[in-house]
MOPAC internal coordinates of N, CA, C and O (Angstrom, degrees):
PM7 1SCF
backbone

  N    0.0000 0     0.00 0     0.00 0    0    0    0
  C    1.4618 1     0.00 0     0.00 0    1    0    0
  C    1.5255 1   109.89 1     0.00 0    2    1    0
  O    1.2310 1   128.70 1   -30.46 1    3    2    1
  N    1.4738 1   100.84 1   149.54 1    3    2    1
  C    2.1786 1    93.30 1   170.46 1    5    3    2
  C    1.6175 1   112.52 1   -71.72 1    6    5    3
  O    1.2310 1   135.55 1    21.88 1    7    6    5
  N    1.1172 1    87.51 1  -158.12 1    7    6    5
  C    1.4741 1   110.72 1   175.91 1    9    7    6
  C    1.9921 1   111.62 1   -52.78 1   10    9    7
  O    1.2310 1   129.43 1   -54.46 1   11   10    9
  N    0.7731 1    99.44 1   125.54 1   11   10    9
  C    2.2576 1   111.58 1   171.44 1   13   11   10
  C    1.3504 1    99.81 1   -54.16 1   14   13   11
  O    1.2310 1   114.06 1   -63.67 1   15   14   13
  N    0.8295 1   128.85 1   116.33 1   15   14   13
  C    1.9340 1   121.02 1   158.02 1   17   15   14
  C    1.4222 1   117.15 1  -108.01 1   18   17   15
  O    1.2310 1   120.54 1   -60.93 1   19   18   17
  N    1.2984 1   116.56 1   119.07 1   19   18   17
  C    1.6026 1   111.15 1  -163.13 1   21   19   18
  C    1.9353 1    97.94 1  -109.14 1   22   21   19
  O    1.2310 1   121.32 1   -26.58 1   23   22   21
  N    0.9888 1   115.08 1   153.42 1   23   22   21
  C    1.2667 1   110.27 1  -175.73 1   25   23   22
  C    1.7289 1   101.14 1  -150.74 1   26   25   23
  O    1.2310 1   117.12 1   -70.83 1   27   26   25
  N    1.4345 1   123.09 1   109.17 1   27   26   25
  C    1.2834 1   141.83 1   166.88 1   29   27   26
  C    1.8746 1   117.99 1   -92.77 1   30   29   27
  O    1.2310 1   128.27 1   -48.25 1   31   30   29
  N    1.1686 1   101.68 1   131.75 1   31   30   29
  C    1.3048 1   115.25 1   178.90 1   33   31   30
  C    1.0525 1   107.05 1  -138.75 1   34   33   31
  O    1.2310 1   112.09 1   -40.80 1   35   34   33
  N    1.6233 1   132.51 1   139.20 1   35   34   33
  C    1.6286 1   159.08 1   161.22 1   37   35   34
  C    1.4129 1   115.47 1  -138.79 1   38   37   35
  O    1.2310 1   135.79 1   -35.87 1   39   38   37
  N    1.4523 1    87.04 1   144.13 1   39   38   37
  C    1.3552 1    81.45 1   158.52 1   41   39   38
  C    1.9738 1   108.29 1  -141.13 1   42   41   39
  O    1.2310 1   130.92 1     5.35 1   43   42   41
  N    1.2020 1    96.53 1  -174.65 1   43   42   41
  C    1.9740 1   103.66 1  -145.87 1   45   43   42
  C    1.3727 1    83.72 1  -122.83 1   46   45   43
  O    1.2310 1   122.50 1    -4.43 1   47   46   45
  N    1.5239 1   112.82 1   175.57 1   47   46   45
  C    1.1902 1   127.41 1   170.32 1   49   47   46
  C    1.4791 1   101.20 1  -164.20 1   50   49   47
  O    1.2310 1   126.33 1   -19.46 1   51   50   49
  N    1.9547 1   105.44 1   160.54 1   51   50   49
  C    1.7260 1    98.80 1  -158.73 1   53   51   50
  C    1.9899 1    86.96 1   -78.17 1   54   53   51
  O    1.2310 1   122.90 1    12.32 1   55   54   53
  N    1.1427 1   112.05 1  -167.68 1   55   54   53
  C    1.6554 1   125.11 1  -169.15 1   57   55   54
  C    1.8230 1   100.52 1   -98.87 1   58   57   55
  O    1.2310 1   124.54 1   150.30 1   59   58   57
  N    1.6249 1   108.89 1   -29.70 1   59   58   57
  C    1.0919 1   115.74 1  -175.78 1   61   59   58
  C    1.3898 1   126.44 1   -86.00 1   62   61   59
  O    1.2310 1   122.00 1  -167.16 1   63   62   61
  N    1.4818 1   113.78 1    12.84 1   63   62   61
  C    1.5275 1   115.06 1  -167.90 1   65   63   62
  C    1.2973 1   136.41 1    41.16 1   66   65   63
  O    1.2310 1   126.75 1  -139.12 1   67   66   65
  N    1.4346 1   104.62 1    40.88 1   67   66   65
  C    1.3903 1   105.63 1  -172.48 1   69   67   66
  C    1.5796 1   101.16 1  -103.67 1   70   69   67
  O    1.2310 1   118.73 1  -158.06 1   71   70   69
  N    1.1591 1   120.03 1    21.94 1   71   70   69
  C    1.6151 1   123.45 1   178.31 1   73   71   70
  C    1.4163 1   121.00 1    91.09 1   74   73   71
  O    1.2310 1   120.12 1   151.39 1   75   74   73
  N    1.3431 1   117.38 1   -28.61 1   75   74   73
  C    1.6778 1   113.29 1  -179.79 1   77   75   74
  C    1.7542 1   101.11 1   -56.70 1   78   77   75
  O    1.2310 1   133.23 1   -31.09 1   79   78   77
  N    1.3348 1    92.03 1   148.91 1   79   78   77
  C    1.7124 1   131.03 1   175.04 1   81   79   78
  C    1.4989 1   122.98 1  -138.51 1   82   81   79
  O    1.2310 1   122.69 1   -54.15 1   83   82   81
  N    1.4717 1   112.45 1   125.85 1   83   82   81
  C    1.4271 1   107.66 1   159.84 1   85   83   82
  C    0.8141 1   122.56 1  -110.14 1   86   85   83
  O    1.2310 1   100.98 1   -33.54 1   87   86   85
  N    1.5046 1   152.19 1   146.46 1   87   86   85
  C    1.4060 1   165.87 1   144.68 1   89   87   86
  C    1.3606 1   112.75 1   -66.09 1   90   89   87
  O    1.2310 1   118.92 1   -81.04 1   91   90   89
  N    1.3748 1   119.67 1    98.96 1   91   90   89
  C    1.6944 1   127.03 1  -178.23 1   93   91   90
  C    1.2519 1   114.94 1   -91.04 1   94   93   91
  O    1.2310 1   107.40 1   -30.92 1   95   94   93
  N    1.3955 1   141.10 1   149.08 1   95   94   93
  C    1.6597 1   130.34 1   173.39 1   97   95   94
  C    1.4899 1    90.00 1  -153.70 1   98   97   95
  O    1.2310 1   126.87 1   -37.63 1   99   98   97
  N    1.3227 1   104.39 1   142.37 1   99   98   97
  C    1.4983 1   130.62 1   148.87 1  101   99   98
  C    1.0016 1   130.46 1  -128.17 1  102  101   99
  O    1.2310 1   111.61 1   -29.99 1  103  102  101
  N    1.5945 1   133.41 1   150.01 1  103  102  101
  C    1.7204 1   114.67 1   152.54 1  105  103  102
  C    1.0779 1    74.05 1  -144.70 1  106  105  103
  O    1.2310 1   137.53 1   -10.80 1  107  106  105
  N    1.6125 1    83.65 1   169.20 1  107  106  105
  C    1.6136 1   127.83 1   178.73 1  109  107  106
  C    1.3944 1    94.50 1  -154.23 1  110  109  107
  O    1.2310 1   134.98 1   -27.37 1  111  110  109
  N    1.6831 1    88.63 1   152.63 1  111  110  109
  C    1.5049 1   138.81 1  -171.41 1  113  111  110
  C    1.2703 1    92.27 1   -97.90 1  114  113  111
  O    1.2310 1   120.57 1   -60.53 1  115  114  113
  N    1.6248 1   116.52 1   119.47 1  115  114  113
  C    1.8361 1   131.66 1   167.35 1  117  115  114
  C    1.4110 1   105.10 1  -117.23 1  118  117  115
  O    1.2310 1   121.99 1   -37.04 1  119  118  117
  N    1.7671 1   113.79 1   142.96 1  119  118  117
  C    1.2421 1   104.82 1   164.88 1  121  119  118
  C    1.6427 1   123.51 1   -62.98 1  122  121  119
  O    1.2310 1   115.77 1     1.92 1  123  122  121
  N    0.9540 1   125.65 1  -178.08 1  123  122  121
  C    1.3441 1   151.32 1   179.72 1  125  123  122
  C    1.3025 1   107.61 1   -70.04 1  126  125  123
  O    1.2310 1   119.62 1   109.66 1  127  126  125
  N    1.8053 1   118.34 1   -70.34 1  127  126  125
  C    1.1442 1   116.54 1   178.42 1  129  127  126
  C    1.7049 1   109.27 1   -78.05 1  130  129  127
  O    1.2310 1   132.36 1   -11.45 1  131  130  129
  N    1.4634 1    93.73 1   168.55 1  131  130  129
  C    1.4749 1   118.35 1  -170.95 1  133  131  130
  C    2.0402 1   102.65 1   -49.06 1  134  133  131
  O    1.2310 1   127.92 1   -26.24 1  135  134  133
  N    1.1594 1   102.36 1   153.76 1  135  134  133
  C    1.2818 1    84.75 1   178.08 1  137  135  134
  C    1.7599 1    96.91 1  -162.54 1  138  137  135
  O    1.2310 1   122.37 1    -1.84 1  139  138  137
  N    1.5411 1   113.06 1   178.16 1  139  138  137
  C    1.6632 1   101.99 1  -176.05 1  141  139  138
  C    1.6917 1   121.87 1   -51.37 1  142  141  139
  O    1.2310 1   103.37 1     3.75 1  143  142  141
  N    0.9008 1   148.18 1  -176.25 1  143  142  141
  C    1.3283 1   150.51 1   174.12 1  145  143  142
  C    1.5660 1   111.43 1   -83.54 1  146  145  143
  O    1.2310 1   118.91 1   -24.42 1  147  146  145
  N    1.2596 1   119.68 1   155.58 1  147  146  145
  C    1.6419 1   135.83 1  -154.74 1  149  147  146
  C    1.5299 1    89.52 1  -111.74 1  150  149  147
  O    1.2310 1   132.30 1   -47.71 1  151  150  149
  N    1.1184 1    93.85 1   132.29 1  151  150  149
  C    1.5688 1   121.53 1   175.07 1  153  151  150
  C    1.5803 1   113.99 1  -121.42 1  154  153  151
  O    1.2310 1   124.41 1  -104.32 1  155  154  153
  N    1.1565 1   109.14 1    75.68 1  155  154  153
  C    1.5243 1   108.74 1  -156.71 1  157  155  154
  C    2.0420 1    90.39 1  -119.64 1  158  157  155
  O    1.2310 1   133.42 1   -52.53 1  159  158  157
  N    1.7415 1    91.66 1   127.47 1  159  158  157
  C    1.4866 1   113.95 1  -175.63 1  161  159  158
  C    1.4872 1    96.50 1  -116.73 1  162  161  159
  O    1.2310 1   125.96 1   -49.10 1  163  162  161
  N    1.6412 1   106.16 1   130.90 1  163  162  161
  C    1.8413 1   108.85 1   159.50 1  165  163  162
  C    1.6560 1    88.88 1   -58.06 1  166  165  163
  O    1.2310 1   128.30 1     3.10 1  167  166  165
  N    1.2263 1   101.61 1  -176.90 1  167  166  165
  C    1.7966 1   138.98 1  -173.86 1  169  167  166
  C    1.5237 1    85.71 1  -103.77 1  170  169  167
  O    1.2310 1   115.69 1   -58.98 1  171  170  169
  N    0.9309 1   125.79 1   121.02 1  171  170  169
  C    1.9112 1   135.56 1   153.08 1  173  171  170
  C    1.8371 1   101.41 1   -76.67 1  174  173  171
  O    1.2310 1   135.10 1   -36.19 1  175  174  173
  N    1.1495 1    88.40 1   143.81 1  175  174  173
  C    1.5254 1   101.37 1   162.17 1  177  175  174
  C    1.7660 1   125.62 1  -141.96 1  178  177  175
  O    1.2310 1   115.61 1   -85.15 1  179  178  177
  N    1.1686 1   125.94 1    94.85 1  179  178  177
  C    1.0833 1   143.02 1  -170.84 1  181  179  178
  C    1.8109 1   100.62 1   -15.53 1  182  181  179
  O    1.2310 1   121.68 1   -38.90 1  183  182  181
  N    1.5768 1   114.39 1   141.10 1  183  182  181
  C    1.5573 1   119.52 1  -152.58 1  185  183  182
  C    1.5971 1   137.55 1    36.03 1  186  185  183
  O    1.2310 1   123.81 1  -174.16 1  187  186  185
  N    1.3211 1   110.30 1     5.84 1  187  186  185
  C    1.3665 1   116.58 1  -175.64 1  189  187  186
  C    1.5497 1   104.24 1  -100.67 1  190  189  187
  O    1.2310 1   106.08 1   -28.62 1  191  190  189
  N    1.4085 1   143.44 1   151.38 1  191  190  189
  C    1.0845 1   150.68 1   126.31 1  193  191  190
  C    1.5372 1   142.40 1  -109.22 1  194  193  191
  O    1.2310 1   129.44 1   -26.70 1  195  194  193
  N    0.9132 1    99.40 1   153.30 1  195  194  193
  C    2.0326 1   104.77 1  -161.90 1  197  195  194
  C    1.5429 1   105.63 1   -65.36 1  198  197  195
  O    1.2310 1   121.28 1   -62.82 1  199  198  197
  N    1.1772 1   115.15 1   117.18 1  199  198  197
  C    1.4603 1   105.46 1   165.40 1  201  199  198
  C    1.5580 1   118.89 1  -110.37 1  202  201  199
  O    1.2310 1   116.93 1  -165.80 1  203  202  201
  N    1.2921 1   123.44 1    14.20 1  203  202  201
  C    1.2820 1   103.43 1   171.18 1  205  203  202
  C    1.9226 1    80.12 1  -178.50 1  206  205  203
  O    1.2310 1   127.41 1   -23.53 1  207  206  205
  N    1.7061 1   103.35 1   156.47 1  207  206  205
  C    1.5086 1   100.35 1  -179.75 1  209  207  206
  C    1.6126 1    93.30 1  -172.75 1  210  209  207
  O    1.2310 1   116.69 1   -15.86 1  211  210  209
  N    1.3911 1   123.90 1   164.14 1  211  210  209
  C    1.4046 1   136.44 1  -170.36 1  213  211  210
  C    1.6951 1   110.50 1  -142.39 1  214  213  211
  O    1.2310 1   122.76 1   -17.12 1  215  214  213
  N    1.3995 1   112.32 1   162.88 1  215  214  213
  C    1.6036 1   108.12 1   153.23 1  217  215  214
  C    1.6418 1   109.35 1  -159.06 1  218  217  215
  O    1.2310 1   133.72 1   -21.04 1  219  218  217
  N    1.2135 1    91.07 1   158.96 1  219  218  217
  C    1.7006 1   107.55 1  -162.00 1  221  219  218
  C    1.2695 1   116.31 1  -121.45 1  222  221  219
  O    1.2310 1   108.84 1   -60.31 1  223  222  221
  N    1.8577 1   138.49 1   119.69 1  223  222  221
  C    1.4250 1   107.18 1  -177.06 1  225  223  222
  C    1.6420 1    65.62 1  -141.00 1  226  225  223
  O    1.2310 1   135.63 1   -30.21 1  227  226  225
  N    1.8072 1    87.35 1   149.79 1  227  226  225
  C    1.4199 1   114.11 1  -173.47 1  229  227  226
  C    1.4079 1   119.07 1  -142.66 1  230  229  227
  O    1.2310 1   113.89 1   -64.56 1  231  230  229
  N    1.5423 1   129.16 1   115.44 1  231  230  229
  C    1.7605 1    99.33 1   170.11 1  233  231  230
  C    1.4521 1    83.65 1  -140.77 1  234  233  231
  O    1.2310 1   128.03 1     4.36 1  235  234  233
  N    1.7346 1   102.14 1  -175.64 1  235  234  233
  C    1.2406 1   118.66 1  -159.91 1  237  235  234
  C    1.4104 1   108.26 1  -116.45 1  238  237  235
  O    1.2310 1   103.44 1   -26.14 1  239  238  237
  N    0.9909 1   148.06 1   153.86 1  239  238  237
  C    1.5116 1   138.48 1  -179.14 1  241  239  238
  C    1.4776 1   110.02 1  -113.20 1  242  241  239
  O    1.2310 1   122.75 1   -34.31 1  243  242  241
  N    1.2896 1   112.34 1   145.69 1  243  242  241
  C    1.4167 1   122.52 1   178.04 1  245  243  242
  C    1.6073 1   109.11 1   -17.46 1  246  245  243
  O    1.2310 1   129.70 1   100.08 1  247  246  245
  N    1.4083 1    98.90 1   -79.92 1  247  246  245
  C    1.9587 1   105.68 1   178.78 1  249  247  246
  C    1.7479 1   110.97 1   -48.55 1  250  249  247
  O    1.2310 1   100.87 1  -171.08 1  251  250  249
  N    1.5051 1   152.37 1     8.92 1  251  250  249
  C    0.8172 1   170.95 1   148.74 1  253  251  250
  C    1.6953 1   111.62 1    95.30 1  254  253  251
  O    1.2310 1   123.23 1  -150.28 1  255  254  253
  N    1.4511 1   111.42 1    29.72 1  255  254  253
  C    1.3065 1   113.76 1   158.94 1  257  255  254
  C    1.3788 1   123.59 1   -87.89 1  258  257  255
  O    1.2310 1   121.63 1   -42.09 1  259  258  257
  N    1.5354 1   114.49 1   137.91 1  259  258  257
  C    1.2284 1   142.10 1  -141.26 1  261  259  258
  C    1.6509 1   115.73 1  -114.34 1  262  261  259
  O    1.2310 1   110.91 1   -93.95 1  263  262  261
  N    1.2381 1   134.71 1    86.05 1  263  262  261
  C    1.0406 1   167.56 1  -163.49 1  265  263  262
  C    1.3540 1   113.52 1   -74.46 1  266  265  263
  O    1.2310 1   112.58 1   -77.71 1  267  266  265
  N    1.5295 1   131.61 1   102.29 1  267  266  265
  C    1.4774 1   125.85 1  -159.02 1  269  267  266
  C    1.8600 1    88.59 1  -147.09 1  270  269  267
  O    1.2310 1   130.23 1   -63.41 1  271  270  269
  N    1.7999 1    97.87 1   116.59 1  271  270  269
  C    1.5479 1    90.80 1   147.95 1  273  271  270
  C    1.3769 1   114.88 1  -130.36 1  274  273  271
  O    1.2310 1   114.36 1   -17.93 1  275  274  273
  N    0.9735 1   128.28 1   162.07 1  275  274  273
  C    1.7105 1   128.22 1  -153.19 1  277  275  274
  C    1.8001 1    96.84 1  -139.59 1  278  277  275
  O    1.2310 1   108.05 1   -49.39 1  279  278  277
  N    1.2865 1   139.92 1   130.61 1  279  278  277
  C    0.9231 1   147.48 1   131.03 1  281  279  278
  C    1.6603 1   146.55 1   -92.10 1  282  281  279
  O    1.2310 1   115.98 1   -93.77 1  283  282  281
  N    0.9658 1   125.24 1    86.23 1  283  282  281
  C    1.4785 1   138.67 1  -176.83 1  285  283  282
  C    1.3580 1   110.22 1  -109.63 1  286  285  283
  O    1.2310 1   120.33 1   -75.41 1  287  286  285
  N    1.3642 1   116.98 1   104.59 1  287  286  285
  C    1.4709 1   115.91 1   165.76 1  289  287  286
  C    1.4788 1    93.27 1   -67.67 1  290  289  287
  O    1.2310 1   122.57 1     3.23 1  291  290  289
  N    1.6578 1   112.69 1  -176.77 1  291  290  289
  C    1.8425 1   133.27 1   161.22 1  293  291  290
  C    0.9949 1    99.29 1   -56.57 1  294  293  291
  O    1.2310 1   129.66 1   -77.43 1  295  294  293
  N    1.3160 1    98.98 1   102.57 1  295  294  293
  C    1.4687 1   142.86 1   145.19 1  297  295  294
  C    1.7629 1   115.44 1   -79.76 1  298  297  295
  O    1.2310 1   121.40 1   -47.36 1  299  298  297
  N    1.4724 1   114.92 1   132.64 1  299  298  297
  C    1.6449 1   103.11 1  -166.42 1  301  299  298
  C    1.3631 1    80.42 1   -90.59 1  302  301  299
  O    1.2310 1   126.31 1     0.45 1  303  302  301
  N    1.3942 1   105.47 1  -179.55 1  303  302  301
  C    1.4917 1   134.37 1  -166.58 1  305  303  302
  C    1.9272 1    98.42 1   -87.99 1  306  305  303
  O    1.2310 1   120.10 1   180.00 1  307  306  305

């Protein structure tokens, strides 16, 4: 298989309910082979908390099949 591509998305909201939202995204590039374990932290931002967030790791295999697992707990609408 190639390279792992992991792709995390959240998004935040202020603490005070005044409506602000952020939309966060990362990915990262993992090797192929096995390697130490991922220690992967959202970004905190002082009065904001996470209300909803996902992650995605995907690779492709030699013969060009395409490998997708997706994690999203309940997420509100």
């Amino acid at each position: 298989a190639s390279a792992l591509q992991l792709r995390l998305h959240w998004q935040r909201a202020d603490a005070l309910g005044q409506g602000g939202t952020e939309n966060r995204h990362r990915r990262l590039a993992l090797p192929a082979s096995a390697g130490p374990p991922l220690d992967l932290v959202f970004d905190a931002r002082s009065g904001w908390f996470s209300t909803w967030w996902s992650a995605r790791l995907d690779t492709t295999r030699d013969d060009g099949l395409r490998h997708i697992h997706v994690l999203a707990p309940g997420n509100p609408l």
